[in-house]
LUMKOL-171813 format. One record per residue (C-alpha): residue number from 1; residue in one letter; chain; x, y, z. Coordinates in steps of 0.2 Angstrom, whole numbers, plus 5000, padded with zeros to 4 digits. Example, Ala and Ser with C-alpha at 12.3 -4.5 7.8 and 13.67 -1.06 7.14 Angstrom:
i/aa/ch/px/py/pz
1/A/A/5062/4978/5039
2/S/A/5068/4995/5036
This chain:
i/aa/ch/px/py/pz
1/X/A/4839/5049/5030
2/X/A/4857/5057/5037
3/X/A/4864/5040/5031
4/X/A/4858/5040/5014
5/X/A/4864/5059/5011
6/X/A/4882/5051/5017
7/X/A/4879/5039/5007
8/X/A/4875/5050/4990
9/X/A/4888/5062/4995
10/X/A/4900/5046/4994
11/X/A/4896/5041/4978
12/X/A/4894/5057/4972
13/X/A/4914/5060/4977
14/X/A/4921/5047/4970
15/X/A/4912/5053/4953
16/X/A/4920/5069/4955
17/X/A/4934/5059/4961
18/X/A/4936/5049/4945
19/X/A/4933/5066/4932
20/X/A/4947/5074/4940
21/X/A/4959/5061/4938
22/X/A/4952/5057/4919
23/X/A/4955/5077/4917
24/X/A/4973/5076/4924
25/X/A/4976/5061/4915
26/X/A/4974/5069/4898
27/X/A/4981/5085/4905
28/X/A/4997/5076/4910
29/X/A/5001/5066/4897
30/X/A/5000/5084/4885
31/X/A/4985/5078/4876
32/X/A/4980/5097/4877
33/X/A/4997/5105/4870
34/X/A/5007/5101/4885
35/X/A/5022/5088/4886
36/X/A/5023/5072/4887
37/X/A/5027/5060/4902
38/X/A/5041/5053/4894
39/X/A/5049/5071/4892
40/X/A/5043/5078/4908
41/X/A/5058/5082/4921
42/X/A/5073/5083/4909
43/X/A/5066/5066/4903
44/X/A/5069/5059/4919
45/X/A/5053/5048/4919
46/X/A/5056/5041/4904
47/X/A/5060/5022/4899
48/X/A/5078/5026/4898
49/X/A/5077/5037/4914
50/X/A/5086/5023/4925
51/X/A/5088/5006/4928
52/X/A/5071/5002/4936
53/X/A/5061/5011/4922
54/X/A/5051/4998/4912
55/X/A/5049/5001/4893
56/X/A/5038/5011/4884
57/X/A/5024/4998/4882
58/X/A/5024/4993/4900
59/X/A/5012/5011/4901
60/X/A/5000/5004/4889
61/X/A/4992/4995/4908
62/X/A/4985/5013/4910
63/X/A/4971/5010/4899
64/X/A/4966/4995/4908
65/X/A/4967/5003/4923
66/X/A/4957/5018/4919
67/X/A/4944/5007/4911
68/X/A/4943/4997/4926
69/X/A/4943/5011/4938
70/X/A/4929/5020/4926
71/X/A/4920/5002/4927
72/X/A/4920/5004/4946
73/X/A/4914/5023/4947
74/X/A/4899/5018/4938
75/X/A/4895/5002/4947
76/X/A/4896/5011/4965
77/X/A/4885/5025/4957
78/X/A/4868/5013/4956
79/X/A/4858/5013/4968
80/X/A/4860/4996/4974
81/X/A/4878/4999/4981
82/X/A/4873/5015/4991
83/X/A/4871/5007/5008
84/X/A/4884/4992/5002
85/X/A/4895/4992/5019
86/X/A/4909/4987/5008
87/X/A/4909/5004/4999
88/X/A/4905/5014/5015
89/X/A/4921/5005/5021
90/X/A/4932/5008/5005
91/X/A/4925/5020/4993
92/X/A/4933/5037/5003
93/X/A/4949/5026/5000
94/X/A/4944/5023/4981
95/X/A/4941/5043/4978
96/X/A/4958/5046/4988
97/X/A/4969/5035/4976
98/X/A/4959/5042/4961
99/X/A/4965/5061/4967
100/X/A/4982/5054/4971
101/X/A/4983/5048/4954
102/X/A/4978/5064/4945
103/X/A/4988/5074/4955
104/X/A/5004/5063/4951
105/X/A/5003/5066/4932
106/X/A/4998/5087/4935
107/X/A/5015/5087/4950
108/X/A/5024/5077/4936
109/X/A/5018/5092/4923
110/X/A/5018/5108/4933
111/X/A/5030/5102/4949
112/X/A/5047/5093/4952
113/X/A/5055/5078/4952
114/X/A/5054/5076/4972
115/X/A/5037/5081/4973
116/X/A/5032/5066/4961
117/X/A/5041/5055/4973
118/X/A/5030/5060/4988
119/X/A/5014/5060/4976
120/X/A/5018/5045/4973
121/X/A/5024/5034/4986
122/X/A/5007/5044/4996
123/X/A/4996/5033/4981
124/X/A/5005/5019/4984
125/X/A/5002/5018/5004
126/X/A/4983/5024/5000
127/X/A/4981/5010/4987
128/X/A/4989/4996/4999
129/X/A/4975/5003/5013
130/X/A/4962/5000/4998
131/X/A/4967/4983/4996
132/X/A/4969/4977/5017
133/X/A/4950/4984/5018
134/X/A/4944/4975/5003
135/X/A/4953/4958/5011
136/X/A/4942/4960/5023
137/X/A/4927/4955/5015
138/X/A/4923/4945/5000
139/X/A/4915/4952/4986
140/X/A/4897/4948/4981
141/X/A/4898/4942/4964
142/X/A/4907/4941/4949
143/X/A/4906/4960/4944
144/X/A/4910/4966/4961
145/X/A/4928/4954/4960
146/X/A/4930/4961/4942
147/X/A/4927/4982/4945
148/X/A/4933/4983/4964
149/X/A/4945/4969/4968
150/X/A/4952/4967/4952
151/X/A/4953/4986/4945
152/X/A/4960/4993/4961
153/X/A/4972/4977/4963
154/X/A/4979/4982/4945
155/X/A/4980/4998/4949
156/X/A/4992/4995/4965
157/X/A/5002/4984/4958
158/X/A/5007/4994/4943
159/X/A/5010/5009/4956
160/X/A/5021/4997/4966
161/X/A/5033/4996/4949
162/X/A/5029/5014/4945
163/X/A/5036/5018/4962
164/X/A/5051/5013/4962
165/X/A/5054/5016/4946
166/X/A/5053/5036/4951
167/X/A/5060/5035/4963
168/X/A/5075/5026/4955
169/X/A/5071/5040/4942
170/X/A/5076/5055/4956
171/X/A/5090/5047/4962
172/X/A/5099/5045/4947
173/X/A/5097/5063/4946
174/X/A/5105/5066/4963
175/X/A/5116/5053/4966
176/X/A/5132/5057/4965
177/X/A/5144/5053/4949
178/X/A/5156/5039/4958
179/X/A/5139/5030/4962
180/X/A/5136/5024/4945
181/X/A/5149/5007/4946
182/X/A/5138/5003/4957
183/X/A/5120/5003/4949
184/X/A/5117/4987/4944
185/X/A/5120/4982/4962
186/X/A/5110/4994/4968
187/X/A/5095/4990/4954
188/X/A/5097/4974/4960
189/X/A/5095/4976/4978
190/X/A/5081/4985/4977
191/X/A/5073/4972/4965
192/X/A/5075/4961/4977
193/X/A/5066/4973/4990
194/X/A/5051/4970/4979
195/X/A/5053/4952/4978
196/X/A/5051/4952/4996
197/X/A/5037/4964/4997
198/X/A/5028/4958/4984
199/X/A/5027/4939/4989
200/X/A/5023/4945/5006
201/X/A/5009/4956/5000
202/X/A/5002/4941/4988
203/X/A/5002/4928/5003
204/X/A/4994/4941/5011
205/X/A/4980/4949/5002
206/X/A/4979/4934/4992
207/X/A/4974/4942/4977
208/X/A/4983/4939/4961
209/X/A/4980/4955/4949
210/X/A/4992/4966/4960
211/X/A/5005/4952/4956
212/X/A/5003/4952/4939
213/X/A/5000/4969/4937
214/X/A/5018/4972/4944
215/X/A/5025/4954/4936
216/X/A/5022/4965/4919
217/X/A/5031/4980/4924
218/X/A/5045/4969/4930
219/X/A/5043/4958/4912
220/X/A/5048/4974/4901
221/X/A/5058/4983/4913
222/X/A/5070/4968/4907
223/X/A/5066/4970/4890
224/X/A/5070/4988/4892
225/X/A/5087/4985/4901
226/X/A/5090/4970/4888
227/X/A/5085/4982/4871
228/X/A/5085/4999/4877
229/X/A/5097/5011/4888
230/X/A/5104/5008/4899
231/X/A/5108/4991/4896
232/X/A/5110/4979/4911
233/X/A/5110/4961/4908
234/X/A/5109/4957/4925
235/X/A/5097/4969/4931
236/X/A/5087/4963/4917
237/X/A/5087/4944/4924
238/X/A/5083/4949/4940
239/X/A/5067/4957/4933
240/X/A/5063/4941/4926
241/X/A/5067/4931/4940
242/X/A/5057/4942/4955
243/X/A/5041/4946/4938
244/X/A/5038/4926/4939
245/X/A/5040/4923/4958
246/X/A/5027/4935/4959
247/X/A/5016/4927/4948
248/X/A/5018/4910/4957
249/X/A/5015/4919/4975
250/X/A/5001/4927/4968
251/X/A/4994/4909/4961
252/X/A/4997/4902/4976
253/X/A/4989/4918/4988
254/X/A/4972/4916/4975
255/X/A/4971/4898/4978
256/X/A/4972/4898/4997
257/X/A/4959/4911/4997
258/X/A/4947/4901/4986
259/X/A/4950/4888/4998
260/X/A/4947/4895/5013
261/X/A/4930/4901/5003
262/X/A/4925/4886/5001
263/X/A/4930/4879/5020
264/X/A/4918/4895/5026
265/X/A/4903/4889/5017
């Protein structure tokens, strides 16, 4: 009985979990009267806030996020995924990133620039714990790969991109002015931390939606750098460059798991 009132209470947080971050998602983005993402911050997070921002329909990965994550609140919520140990394990974790993500978009609204940074870059280390318990254990089925694996993998990838992106975002509003001949080689540098990071966490997890979940972000932060401002050639060509060997890593991290799958059976 006291494991089944944990395991209510569980599902019933990520519920609340989810409503919270739907509400701050509509709150955020000024859907009540408020402004919009792209003009919070003195503009600063929008698609011409820096280098590493991607363009405007980068974002549109939201909705597919949201509906996945939405997918997943509902699934967890029958009964016959309260005593799952895969959701004891992960679903606190789940309901954490869901907050996280709410509270970005209302810091972003309400707060400062900083403070988005630390939101953010706590979603990100919350999302990346999601997706090392989840590698622990296979999913069940086909819906179980779709609403848990595949949602919450979207979901840290974009966040990896969205990441640096404001971070990228708050240093261009701090740096100082002599460090702008330098941004390109920055912007590449740190694309270049992703390249490494993200192919690492591919062969790793082996999952391939938080590759191209970030592989897209990368895709039109080049076409922002190549049609938008600022424009940077190069730092648009090395989007391209680390967005496909992401893909590739990611190709390559699914099919070894599938392998090693089949070698367990």
């Amino acid at each position: 009985m006291e494991s089944r009132t944990r395991d209510i209470i569980r599902q019933t947080a990520i519920i609340v979990a989810a409503s919270f971050m739907l509400i701050a998602a509509a709150v955020g983005s000024g859907a009540f009267g408020g402004t919009s993402v792209d003009e919070l911050q003195d503009g600063a997070l929008s698609a011409s806030g820096s280098y590493l921002a991607p363009a405007g329909p980068a974002f549109s990965i939201w909705s597919l996020i949201y509906l996945g994550l939405i997918a997943y609140t509902v699934w967890q919520a029958l009964p016959a995924q309260r005593s799952d140990d895969r959701q004891r394990t992960v679903g606190w974790w789940i309901a954490a990133t869901m907050v996280l993500n709410g509270l970005w978009l209302v810091t972003a609204q309400f707060l400062t620039l900083p403070l988005t940074v630390i939101v953010i870059a706590l979603l990100l280390a919350a999302l990346a714990r999601v997706m090392v318990l989840l590698g622990r254990r296979e999913p069940r089925g086909g819906v179980e790969r779709i609403v848990v694996d595949g949602a919450n993998g979207l979901h840290f990838g974009w966040v990896t991109i969205a990441t640096v992106a404001n971070t990228a975002a708050w240093f261009t509003q701090v740096a100082p002015a002599d460090w702008a001949e330098q941004v390109e080689v920055w912007a590449v540098a740190v694309l270049a931390v992703v390249l490494v990071i993200g192919v690492a966490a591919a062969l790793v997890l082996r999952r391939i939606a938080p590759a191209l979940a970030t592989a897209w972000g990368l895709s039109w932060l080049a076409v922002g750098r190549l049609t938008g401002e600022p424009d940077s050639t190069v730092t648009a060509v090395a989007g391209i460059i680390v967005a496909a060997a992401l893909v590739v890593a990611g190709i390559v991290g699914a099919v070894r798991r599938r392998r090693a799958a089949s070698v367990s059976r």
